[in-house]
C-alpha positions as CSV (number, residue, x, y, z in Angstrom):
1,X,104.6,32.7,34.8
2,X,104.0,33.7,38.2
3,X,107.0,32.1,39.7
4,X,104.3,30.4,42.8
5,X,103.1,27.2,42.8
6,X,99.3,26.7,42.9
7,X,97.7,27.6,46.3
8,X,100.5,29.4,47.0
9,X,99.7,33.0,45.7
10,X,100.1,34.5,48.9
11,X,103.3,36.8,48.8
12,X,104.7,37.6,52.4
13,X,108.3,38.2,54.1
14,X,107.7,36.7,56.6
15,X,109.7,33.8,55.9
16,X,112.2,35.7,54.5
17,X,112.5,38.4,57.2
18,X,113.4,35.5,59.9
19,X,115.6,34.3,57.5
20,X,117.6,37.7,57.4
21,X,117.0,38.0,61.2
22,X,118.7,34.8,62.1
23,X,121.8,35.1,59.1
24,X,122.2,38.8,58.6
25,X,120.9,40.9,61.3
26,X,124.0,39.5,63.7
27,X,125.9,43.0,64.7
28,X,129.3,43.2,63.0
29,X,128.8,41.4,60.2
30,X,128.8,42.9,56.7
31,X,125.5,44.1,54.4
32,X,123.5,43.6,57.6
33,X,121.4,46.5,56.4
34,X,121.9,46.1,53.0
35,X,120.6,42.6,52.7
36,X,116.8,42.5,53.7
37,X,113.7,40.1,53.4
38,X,111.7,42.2,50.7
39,X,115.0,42.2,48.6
40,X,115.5,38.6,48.8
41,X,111.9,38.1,47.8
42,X,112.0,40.2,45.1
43,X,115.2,38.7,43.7
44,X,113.5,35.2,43.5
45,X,110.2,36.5,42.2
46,X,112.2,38.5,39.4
47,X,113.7,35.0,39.0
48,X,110.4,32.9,38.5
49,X,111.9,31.2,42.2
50,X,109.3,31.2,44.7
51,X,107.4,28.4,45.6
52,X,105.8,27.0,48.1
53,X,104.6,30.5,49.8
54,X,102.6,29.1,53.1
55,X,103.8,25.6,53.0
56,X,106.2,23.9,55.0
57,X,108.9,23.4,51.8
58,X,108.9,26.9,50.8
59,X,111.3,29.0,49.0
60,X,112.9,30.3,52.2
61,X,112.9,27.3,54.1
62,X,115.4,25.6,51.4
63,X,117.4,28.8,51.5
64,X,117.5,28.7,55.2
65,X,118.7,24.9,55.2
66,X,121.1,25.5,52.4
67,X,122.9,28.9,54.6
68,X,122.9,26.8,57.7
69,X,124.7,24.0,55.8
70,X,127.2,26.4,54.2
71,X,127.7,28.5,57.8
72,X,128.6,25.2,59.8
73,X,131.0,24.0,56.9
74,X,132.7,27.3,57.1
75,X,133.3,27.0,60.8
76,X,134.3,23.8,60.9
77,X,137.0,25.1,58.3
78,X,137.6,28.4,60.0
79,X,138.0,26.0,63.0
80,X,140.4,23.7,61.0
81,X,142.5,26.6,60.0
82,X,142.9,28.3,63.7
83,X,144.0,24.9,64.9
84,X,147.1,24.3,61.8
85,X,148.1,27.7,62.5
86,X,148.0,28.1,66.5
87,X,150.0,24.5,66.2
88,X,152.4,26.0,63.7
89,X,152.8,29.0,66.5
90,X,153.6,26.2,68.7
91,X,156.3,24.7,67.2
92,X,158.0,27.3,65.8
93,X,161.3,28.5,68.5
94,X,162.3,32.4,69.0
């Protein structure tokens, strides 16, 4: 099994290398150079997981929404979080 759907046997990063560019490549953050598009492509090819190379609903596409998704729940958590402890700063007396 190829792991492509049908008119899809074009293999490129390019999908895959904005993902990494807009999720990983921020400075600071951990396995920025670890993590890179060929990698990721690789790991779902290995996986029988790419589909949809050249089409608007591609494999990187999905993973793109589904990081966004997971990045904003985290802030709004993170954010959550920061507000019950600066409150809990705030109320407590020296």
């Amino acid at each position: 099994m190829s792991g492509q759907l049908p008119n899809s046997s074009r293999r490129s990063t390019s999908g895959f290398q904005k993902l990494v560019d807009g999720f990983f490549k921020q400075e600071g953050l951990p396995f920025s150079e670890v993590i890179t598009a060929s990698k990721i492509e690789e790991t779902f090819l290995k996986h029988d997981g790419l589909f949809g190379i050249g089409m608007i609903y591609s494999t990187a596409t999905v993973l793109w929404a589904f990081l966004g998704q997971v990045s904003v729940a985290a802030s709004i958590i993170f954010a959550k979080v920061i507000f019950v402890a600066a409150n809990d700063l705030a109320s407590t007396t020296i």
